[in-house]
Steps between C-alpha positions, in 0.01 A plus 500: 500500500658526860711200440633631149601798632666345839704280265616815257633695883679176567630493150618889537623413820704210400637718206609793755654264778724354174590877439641607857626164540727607108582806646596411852716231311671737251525773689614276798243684739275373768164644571442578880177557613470830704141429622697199703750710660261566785635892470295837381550666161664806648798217624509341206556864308753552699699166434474574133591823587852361641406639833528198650602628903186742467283219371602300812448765725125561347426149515586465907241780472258321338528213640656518805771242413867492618750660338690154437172346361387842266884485385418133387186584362591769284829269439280243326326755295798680327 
C-alpha cells in the first residue's frame, strides 16, 4: 500500500513540475524561491511592494549586513 501510494505523489508530482515548467515557458517567467533569499517576509513584502530602499534599509536591520551587500541582496530578489 505505501509503495502504491509513493508512486501516485511521484506521478502528481511529475504532472505539476510539467505544469510550472508550461507556464514558466509560455509566460516566459522564472520561479525564484523566496525561502532561499536568506531575507524575512516583512523584506520580501516590501520588495513586492516596490519599496525597494526601505527593504534594504530593514534588511541591514535584520541582518546586520552592509548597505552595498543588502542593496545586492534585495537586487537579486526583484
Amino acid at each position: 500500500m505505501i509503495e502504491r501510494d509513493v508512486a501516485e505523489l511521484r506521478a502528481r508530482v511529475a504532472k505539476l513540475e510539467r505544469a510550472v515548467a508550461f507556464f514558466e515557458r509560455h509566460l516566459r517567467v522564472t520561479f525564484v524561491d523566496d525561502a532561499d533569499s536568506g531575507v524575512s517576509p516583512d523584506v520580501l513584502a516590501l520588495v513586492r511592494r516596490g519599496d525597494k530602499l526601505a527593504a534594504i534599509r530593514l534588511h541591514c536591520q535584520n541582518s546586520g549586513a552592509s548597505l552595498a551587500e543588502a542593496k545586492r541582496i534585495i537586487d537579486s530578489i526583484e
